[in-house]
C-alpha positions as CSV (number, residue, x, y, z in Angstrom):
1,X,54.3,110.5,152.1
2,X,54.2,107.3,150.2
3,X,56.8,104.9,149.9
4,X,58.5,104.1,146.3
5,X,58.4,100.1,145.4
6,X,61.9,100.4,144.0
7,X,61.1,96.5,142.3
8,X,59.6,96.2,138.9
9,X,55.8,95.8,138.7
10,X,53.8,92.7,139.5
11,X,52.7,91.5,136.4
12,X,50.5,88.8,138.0
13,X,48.7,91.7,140.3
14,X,48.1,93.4,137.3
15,X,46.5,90.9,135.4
16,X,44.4,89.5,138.6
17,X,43.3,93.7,138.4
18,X,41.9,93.6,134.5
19,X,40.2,89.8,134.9
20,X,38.5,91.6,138.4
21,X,37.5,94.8,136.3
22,X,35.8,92.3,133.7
23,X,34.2,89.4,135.9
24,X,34.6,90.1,139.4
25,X,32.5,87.0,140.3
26,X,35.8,85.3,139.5
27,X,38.2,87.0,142.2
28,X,38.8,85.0,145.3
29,X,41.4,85.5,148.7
30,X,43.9,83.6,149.4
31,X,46.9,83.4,152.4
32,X,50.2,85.1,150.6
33,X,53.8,83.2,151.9
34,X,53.7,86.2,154.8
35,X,49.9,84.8,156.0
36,X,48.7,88.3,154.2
37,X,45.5,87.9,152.4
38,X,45.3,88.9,148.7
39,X,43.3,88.5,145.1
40,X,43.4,85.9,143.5
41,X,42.0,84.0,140.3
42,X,38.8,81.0,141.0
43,X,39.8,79.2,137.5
44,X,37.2,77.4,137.7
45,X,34.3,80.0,137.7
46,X,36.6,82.4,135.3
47,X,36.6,78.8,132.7
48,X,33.0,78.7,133.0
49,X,32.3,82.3,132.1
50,X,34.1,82.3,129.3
51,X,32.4,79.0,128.4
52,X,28.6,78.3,126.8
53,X,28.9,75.2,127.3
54,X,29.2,72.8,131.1
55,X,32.8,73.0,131.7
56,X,33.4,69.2,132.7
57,X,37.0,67.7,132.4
58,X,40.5,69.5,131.3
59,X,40.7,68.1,127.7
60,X,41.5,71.1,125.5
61,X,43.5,71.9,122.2
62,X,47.0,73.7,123.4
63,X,50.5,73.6,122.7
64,X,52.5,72.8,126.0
65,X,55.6,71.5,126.7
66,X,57.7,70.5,130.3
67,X,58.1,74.3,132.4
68,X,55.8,76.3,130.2
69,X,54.0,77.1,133.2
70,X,57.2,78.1,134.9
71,X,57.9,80.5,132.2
72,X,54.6,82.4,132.9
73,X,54.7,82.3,136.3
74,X,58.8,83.4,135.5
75,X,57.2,86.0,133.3
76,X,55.2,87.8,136.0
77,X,57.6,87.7,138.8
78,X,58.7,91.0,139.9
79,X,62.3,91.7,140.1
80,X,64.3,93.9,142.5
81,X,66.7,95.3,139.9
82,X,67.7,98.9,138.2
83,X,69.1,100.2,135.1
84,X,72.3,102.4,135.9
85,X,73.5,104.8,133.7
86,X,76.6,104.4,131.9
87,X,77.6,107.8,130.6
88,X,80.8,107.4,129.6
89,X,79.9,104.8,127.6
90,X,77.3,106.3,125.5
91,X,77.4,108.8,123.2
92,X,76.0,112.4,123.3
93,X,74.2,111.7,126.4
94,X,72.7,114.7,126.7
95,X,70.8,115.2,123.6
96,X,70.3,111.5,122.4
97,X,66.9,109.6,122.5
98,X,68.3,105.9,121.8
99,X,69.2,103.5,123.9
100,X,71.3,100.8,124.5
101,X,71.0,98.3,127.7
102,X,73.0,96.0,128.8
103,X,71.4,92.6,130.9
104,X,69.9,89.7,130.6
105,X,66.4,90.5,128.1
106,X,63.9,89.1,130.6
107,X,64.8,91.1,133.5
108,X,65.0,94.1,131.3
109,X,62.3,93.4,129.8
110,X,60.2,93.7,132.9
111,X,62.1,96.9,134.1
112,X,60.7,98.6,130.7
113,X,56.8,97.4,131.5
114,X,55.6,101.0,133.1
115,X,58.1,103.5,131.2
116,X,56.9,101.7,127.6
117,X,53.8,100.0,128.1
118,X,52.4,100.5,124.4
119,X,54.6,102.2,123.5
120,X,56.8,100.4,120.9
121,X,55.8,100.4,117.1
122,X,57.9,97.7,115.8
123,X,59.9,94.8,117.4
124,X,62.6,93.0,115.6
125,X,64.3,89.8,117.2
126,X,66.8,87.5,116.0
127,X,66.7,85.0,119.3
128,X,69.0,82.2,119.5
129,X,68.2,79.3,116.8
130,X,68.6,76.5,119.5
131,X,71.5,74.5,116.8
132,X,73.1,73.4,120.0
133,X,75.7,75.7,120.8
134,X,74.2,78.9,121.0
135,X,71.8,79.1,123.9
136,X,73.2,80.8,127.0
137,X,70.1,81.4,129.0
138,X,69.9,79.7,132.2
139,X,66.7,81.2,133.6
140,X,65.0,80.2,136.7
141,X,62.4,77.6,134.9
142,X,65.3,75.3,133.0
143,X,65.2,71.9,134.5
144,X,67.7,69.5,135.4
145,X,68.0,66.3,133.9
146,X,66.6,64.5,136.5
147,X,63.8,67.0,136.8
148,X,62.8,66.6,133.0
149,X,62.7,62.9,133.3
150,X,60.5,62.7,136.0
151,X,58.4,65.3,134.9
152,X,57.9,63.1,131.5
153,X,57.4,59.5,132.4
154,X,54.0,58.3,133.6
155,X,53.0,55.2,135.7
156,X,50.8,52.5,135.5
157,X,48.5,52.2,139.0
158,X,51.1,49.3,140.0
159,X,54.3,52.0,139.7
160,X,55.6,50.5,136.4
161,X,56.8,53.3,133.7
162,X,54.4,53.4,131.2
163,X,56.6,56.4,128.8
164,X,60.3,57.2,129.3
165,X,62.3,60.1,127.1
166,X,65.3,58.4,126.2
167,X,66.3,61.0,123.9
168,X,67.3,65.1,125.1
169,X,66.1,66.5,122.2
170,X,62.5,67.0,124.1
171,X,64.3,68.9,126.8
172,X,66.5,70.6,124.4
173,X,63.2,72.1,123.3
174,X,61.7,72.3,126.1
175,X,64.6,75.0,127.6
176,X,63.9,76.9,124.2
177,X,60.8,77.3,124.2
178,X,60.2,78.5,128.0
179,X,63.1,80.9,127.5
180,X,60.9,82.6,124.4
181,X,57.5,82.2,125.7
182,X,58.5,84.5,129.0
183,X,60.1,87.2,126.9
184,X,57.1,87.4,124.0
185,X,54.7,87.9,127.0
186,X,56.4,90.6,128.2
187,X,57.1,91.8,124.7
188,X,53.6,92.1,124.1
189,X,53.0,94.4,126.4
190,X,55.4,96.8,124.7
191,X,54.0,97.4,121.7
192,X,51.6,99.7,120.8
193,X,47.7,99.0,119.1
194,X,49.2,99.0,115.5
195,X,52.5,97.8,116.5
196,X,54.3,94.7,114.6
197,X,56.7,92.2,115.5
198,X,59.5,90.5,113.8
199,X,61.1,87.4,114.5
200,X,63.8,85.6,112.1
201,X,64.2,82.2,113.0
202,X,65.2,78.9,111.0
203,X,63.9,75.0,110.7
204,X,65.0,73.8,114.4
205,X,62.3,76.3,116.4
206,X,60.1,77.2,113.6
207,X,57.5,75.4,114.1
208,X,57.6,75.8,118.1
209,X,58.0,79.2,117.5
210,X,54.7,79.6,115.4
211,X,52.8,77.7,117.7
212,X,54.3,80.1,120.9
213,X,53.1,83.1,119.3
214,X,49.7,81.7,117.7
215,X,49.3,81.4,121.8
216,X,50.9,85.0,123.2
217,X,49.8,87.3,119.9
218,X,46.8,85.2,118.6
219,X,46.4,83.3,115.6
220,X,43.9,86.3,114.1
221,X,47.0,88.8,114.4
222,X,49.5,86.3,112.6
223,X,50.5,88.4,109.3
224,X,52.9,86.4,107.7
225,X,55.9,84.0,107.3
226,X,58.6,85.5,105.3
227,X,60.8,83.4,103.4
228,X,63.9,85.1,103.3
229,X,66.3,83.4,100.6
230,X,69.8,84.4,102.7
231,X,72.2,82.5,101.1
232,X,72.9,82.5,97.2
233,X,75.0,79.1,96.1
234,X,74.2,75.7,97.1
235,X,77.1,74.2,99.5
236,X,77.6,70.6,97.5
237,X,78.9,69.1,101.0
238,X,75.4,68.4,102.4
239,X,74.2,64.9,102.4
240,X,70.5,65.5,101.3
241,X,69.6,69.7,101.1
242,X,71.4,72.7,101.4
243,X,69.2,75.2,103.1
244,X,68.9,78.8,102.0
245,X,66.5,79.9,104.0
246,X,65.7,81.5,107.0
247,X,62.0,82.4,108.0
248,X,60.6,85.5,109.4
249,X,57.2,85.3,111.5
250,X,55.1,88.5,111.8
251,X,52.6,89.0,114.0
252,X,50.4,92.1,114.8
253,X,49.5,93.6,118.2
254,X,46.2,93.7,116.6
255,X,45.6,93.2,113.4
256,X,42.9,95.4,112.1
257,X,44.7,98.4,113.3
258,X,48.3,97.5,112.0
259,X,48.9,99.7,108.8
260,X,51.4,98.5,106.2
261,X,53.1,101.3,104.6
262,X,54.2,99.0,101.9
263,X,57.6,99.1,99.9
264,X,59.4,102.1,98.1
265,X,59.1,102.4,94.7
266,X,62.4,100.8,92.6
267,X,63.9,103.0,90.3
268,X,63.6,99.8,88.2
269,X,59.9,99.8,88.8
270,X,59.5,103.2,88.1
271,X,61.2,103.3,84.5
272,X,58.3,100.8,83.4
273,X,56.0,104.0,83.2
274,X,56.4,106.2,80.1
275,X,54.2,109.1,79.0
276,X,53.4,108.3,75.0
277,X,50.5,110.7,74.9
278,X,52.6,113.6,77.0
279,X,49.5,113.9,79.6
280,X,50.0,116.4,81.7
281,X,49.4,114.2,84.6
282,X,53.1,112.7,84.0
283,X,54.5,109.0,83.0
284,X,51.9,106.2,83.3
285,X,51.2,102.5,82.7
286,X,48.5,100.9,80.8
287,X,46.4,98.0,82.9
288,X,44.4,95.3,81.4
289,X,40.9,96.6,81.0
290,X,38.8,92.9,81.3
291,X,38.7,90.9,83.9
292,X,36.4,87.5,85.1
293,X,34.8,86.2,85.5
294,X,31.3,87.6,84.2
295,X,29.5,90.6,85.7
296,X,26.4,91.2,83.6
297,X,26.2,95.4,84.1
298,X,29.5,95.3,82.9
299,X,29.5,93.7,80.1
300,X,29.0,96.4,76.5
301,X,30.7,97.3,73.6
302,X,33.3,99.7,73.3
303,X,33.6,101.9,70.0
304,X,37.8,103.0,69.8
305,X,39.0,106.4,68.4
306,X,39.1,104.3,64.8
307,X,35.6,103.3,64.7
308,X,36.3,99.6,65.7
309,X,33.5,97.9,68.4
310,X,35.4,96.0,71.1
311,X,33.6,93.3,73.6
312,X,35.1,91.5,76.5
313,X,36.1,87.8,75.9
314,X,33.8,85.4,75.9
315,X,32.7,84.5,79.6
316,X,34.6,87.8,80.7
317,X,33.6,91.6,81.3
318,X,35.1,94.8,81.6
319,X,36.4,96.0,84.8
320,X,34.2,98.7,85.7
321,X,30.9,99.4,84.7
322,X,29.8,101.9,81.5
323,X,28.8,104.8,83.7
324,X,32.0,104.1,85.8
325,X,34.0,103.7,81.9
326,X,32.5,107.2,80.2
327,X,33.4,108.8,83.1
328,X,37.2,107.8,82.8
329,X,36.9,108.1,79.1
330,X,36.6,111.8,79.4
331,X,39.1,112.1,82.3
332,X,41.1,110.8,79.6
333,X,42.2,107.4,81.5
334,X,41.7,105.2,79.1
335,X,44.4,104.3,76.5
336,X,43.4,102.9,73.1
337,X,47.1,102.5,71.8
338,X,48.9,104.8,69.3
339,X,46.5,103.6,66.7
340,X,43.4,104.7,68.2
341,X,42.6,100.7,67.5
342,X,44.1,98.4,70.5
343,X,41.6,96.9,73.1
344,X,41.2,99.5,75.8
345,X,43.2,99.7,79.2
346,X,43.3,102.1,82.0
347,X,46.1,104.4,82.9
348,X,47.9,104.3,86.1
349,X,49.9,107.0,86.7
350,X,52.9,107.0,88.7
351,X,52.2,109.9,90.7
352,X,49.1,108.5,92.0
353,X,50.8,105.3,92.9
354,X,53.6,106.5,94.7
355,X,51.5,107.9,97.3
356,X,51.0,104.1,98.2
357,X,53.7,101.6,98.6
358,X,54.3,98.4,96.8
359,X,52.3,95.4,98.6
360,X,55.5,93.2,99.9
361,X,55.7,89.2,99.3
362,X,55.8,86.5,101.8
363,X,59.6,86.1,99.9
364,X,62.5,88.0,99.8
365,X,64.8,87.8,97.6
366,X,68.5,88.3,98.5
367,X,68.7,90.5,95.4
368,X,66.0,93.2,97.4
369,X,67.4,93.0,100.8
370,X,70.8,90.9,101.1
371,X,72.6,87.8,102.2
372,X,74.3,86.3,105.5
373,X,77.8,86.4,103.6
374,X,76.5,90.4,102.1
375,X,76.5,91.3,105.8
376,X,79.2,89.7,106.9
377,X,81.4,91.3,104.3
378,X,80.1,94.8,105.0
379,X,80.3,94.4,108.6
380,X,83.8,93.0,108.3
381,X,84.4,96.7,106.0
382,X,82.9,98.5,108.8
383,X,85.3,97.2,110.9
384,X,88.3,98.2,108.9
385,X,88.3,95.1,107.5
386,X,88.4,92.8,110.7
387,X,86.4,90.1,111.1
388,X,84.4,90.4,114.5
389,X,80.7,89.0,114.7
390,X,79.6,85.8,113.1
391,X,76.3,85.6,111.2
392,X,75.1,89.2,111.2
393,X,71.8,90.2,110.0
394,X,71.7,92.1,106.5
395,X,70.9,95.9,106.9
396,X,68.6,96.4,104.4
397,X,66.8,93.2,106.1
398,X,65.8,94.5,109.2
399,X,65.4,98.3,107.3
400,X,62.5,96.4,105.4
401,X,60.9,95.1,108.2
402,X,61.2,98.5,110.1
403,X,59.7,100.7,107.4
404,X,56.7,98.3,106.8
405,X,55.0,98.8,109.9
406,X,56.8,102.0,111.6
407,X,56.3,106.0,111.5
408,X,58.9,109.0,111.2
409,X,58.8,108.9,115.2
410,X,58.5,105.4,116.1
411,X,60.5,103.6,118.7
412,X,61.9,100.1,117.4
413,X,63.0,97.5,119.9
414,X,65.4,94.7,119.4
415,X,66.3,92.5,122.6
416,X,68.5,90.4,121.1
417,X,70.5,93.0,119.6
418,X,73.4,91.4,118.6
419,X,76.1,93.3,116.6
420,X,73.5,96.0,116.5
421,X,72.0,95.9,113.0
422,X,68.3,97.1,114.0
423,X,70.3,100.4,115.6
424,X,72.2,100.3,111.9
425,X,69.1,99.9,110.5
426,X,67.2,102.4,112.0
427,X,69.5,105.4,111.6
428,X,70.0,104.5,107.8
429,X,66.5,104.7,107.4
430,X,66.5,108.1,109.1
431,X,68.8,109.3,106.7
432,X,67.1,108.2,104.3
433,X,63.9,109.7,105.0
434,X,63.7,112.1,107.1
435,X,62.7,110.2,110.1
436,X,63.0,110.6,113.6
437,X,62.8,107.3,115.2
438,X,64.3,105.7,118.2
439,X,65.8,102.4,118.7
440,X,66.1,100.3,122.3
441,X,68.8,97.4,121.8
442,X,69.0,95.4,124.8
443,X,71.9,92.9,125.1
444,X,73.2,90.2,127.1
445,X,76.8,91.3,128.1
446,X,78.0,87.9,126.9
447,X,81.6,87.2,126.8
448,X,83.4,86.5,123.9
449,X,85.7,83.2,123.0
450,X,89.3,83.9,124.0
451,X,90.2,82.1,120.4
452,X,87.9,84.0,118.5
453,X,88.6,86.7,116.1
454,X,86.7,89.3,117.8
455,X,88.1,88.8,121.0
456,X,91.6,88.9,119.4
457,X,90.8,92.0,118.0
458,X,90.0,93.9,121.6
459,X,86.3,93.1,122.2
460,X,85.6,90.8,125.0
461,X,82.0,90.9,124.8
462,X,79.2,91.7,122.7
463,X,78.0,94.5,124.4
464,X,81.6,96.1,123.3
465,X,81.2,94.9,119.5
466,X,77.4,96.0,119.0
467,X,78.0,99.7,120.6
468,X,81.3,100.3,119.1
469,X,78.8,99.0,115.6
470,X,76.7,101.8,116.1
471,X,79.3,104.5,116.7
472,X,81.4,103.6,113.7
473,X,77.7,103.4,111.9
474,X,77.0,106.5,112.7
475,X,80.1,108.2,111.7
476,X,79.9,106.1,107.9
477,X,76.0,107.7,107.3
478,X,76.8,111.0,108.2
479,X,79.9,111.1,105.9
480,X,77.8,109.4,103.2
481,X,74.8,111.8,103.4
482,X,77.0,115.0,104.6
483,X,75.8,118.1,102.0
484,X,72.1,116.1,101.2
485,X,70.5,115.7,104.6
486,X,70.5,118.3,107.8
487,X,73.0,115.9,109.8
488,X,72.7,117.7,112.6
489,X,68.9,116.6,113.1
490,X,70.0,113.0,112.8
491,X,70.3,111.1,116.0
492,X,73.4,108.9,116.0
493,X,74.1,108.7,119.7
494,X,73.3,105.9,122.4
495,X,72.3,106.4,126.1
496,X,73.7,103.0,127.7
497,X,72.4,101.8,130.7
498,X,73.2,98.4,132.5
499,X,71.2,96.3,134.3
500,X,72.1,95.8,137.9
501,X,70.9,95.1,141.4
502,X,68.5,97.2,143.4
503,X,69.9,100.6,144.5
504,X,68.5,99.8,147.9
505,X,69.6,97.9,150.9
506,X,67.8,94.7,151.6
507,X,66.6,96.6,154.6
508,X,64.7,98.7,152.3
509,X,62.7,95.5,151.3
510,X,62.4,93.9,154.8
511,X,63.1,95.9,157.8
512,X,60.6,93.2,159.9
513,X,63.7,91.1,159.7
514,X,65.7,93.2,161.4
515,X,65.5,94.0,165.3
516,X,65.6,97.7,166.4
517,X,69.4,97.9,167.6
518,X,70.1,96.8,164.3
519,X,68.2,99.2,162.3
520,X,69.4,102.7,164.4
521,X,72.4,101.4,163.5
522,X,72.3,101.2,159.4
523,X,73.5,104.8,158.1
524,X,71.2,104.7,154.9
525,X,68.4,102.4,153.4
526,X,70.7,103.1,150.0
527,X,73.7,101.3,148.9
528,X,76.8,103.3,149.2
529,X,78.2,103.0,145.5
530,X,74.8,104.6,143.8
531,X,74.7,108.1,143.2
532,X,72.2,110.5,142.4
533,X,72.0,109.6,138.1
534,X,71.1,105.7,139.5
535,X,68.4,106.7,141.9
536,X,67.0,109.3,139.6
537,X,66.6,106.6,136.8
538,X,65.1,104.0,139.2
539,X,62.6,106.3,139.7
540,X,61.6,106.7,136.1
541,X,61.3,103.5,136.2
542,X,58.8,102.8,138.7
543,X,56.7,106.1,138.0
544,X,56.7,104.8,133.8
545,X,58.5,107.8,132.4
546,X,60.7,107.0,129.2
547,X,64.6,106.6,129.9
548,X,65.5,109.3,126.5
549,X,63.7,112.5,127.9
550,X,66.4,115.3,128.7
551,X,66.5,116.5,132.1
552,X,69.1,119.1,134.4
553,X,70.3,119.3,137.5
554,X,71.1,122.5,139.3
555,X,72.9,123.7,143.0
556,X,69.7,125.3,144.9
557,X,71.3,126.3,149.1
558,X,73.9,123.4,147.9
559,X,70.9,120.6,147.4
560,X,71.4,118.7,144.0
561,X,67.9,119.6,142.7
562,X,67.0,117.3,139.6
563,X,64.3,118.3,137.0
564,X,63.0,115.8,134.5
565,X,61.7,116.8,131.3
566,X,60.4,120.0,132.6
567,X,58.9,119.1,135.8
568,X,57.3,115.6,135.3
569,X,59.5,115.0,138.0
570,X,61.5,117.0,140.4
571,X,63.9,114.9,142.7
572,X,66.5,115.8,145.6
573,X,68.5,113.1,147.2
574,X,70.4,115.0,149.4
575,X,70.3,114.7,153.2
576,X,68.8,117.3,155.6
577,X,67.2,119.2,152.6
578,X,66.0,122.6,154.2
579,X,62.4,123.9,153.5
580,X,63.7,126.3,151.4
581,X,64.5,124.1,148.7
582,X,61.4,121.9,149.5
583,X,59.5,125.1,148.6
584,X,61.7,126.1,145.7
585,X,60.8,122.7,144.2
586,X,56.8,122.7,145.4
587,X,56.6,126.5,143.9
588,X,57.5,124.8,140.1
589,X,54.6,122.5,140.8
590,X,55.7,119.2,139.4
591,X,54.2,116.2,138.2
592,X,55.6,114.6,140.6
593,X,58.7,115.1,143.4
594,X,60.7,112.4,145.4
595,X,63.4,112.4,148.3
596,X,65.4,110.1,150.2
597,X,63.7,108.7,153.3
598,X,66.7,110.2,155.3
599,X,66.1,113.4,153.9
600,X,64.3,114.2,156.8
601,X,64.8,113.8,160.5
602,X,61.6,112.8,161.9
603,X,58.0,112.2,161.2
604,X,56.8,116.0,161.8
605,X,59.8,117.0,159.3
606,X,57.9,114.4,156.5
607,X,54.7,116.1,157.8
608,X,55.9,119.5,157.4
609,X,57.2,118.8,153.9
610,X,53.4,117.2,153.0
611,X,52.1,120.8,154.2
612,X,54.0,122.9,152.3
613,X,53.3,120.9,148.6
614,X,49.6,120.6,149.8
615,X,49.9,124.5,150.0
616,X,51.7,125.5,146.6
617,X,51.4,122.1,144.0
618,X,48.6,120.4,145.7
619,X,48.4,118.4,142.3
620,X,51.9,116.8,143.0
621,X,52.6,113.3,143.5
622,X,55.0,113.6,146.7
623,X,57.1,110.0,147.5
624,X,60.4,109.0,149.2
625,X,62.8,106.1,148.4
């Protein structure tokens, strides 16, 4: 039987494996740390076959800054952590598909690389906007002071300093940019072929920001920059501008497979269309029928219902051509005024264009989706009036953003969640119509200030304020749309999980460190305050199943037997398990099946147990933990 890595992928090994599958000329061996040989990358041949020209010198166009090469190696770097679930934290645990995970986003992040490789349609992030005061991440690649300066001065041959950064604000940056470069690499790997990302941000990393994603999504899939006008009065206290902007950059996975659904219809927009000529066809709007400049097949008279002969302008034709016009003509699409004596235009009817949604612009106007002080109010409302997150993101923002590039059954991703507004967002957009989709907030458990209002008011960390947003969410759209939608098909419950250390003993990781004595004397390779929910979910992990499928658990001969969505895995943690049960579970041939290592006695036991699934699921992936 194999042995479960219980450790989050090697993203480094991975990448190593697609470069080997495409130029394997390029794959070298080196010593690892142990003396181990394994794969690695010759940069130099892999530069040259992805070259046409003599590769000679490093001089190259990029955007780099001090420990940007740190924050990819930080990127890759596999982790020995685990999600635990937190059931009495979330709500309808059972039956719910959403989730809600509290850790730092990078180490999550690479937890959720197997169960949700391609998985994610949309990704909407509001990261911190480096103003000084709000960036808490103190990965492994931030530099000290000392570190940064040496790292950025340069020498003359004789030692003297040729550059020296008196200023922080380069390593300010610099921490800023690492810290988002590491997560959009792994965020990348998320989403699916047509899937879309969203990240607000204002002037202090916008321009970083754009370059950092030119470099992780490519420049081919950037969509757009939204200009989204947040703020609706000028604040007279500002010395040269006040700003009332934020930006939104959108990239695509891959941008000739993204699909824009476009934007509902306004009932505003809609009451433009009229129906003077009561077609059957419904309420339409007349186009302009010319168009430049010149096309020479199109250009010909037109004789209207009065007798009158019409021509384009001068140095302009008609739209379509006169085969393409007669045939409209009789479909009775073109409108000629009440007269019979107006210059022709084409009918678009409503019904045909509400199939399609409204093309959105690069601006958004606070009138179509909100303002800062619009959400704070209505959060504050939510809140029975209390005051308890500062700055949240407008729901009909991030409801925008989510219905421009998602499906009825998408999954939506925010890891920076916040007070939860994408999880708002999504469920009010189910209501709305119809939908089915499932959001993933992942959020740093960061404490709140002991003189702040939301501490004050019982929440003493974010974590708190965002899932106590969603549940008092929830309960608001299902009172507002009780008696028009099914409520019961609308998923407003949360499946919290929070990120923790491995459920395994460090022997589990390096028993050559140990001596014999020692290891006869250690009870269990797994730590002694996880129980079977922990190991069960670590599992999922590893093996890339999602964390929202439902799964039971049933007494077989007193075993705790386990049974993920219907058999894609089986598991049993129990000690001593007796073949009985190993056959009860073998006989439902699983996808796959897993046990503790000290399920079983001795070798021949683990033998046995091989025996008897190669004899009734032969097809089942058999491991222990």
């Amino acid at each position: 039987m194999e042995k479960m890595r219980m450790e989050s992928v090697d993203m480094t090994e991975k990448n190593i494996e697609k470069i080997e599958s495409l130029f394997p000329n390029c794959i070298t061996e080196t010593l690892d740390e142990n003396g181990t040989l394994k794969k690695a990358i010759n940069f130099e041949a892999l530069k040259q076959m992805l070259s046409n020209e003599v590769i000679d010198g490093d001089e190259a166009y990029e955007f780099t800054w001090v420990g940007k090469k740190a924050a990819i190696v930080e990127a890759n770097k596999p982790i020995r952590k685990t999600l635990r679930p937190c059931i009495e934290k979330s709500v309808n645990w059972d039956n719910t598909e959403n989730l809600y995970i509290e850790g730092d986003n990078l180490e999550v992040l690479k937890l959720l690389q197997e169960s949700y490789l391609g998985k994610v349609d949309v990704i909407y992030i509001d990261p911190p906007y480096n103003t000084g005061n709000d960036f808490i991440y103190n990965d492994d690649f931030k530099l000290s002071s000392e570190e940064y300066i040496e790292a950025n001065n340069e020498f003359d041959e004789n030692g003297n300093r040729l550059f020296k950064n008196t200023d922080s604000n380069g390593r300010f940056h610099s921490d800023w940019c690492s810290m988002i470069y590491s997560r959009l690499l792994l965020s990348r790997n998320l989403l699916s072929d047509t899937g879309v990302i969203f990240i607000s941000i204002d002037d202090n990393e916008q321009e970083n920001l754009k370059k950092i994603c030119d470099e992780v999504f490519g420049e081919d899939n950037f969509l757009a920059q939204i200009i989204w006008e947040r703020a609706y009065a000028p604040i007279n206290l500002k010395k040269h501008f006040s700003r009332s902007h934020d930006f939104i950059l959108c990239y695509a996975k891959n941008e000739t497979l993204a699909i824009n659904n476009g934007i509902k219809r306004s009932e505003e927009a809609d009451n433009r269309y009229s129906n003077p000529d009561n077609d059957s066809r419904g309420d339409w709007k007349a186009d302009n029928f010319s168009v430049g400049p010149a096309v020479e097949s199109n250009i010909y008279p037109i004789t209207t219902p009065s007798g009158r002969i019409v021509e384009p302008p001068a140095g302009r034709s008609w739209l379509v051509s006169e085969k393409v016009f007669l045939e409209k003509l009789r479909d009775n699409r073109i409108w000629f005024g009440t007269d019979g004596n107006s210059v022709p235009s084409m009918k678009r009817f409503l019904n045909e264009l509400k199939k399609i949604g409204i093309t959105p612009m690069t601006i958004w106007k606070y009138k179509e989706v909100g303002h800062s002080q619009d959400a704070s109010k209505a959060l504050k409302e939510l809140f029975d009036d209390r005051k308890i997150f500062d700055y949240p993101k407008p729901v009909n923002l991030i409801k925008r953003c989510i219905e421009l590039y998602s499906k009825k059954d998408s999954i939506i991703l925010d890891f920076f969640s916040g007070s939860a507004t994408t999880a708002h967002s999504v469920m009010q957009l189910n209501a709305e119509d119809g939908g089915h989709r499932k959001y993933i907030m992942v959020q740093l458990a960061e404490k709140t200030d002991e003189n702040s209002d939301s501490y004050k008011n019982g929440f003493k960390n974010i974590c708190e304020i965002g899932q106590e947003r969603i549940r008092k969410a929830s309960k608001k759209i299902l009172e507002d749309y009780k008696g028009n939608i099914d409520t019961e098909k609308l998923d407003t419950g949360f499946r919290v999980f929070k990120l923790d250390d491995s459920n395994m003993t460090d022997v589990y990781y390096s028993a050559d460190e140990y001596s014999q004595n020692l290891l006869s004397n250690l009870e269990s390779n797994i730590k002694q305050d996880r129980n079977d929910l922990d190991l069960l979910f670590s599992c999922l992990l590893e093996w890339g199943l999602p964390l929202s499928l439902p799964y039971n658990s049933e007494e077989i001969e007193g075993c705790a037997v386990h049974n993920y969505n219907n058999g894609d895995l089986v598991a049993c943690f129990d000690e001593h398990i007796p073949d009985s049960v190993i056959k009860y579970i073998a006989k439902h041939q699983p996808l796959q099946a897993v046990f503790r290592d000290s399920s079983f006695e001795s070798s021949p036991a683990k033998i046995n147990v091989g025996e008897i699934f190669k004899s009734l699921a032969p097809d089942t992936r058999v491991k222990v933990i």
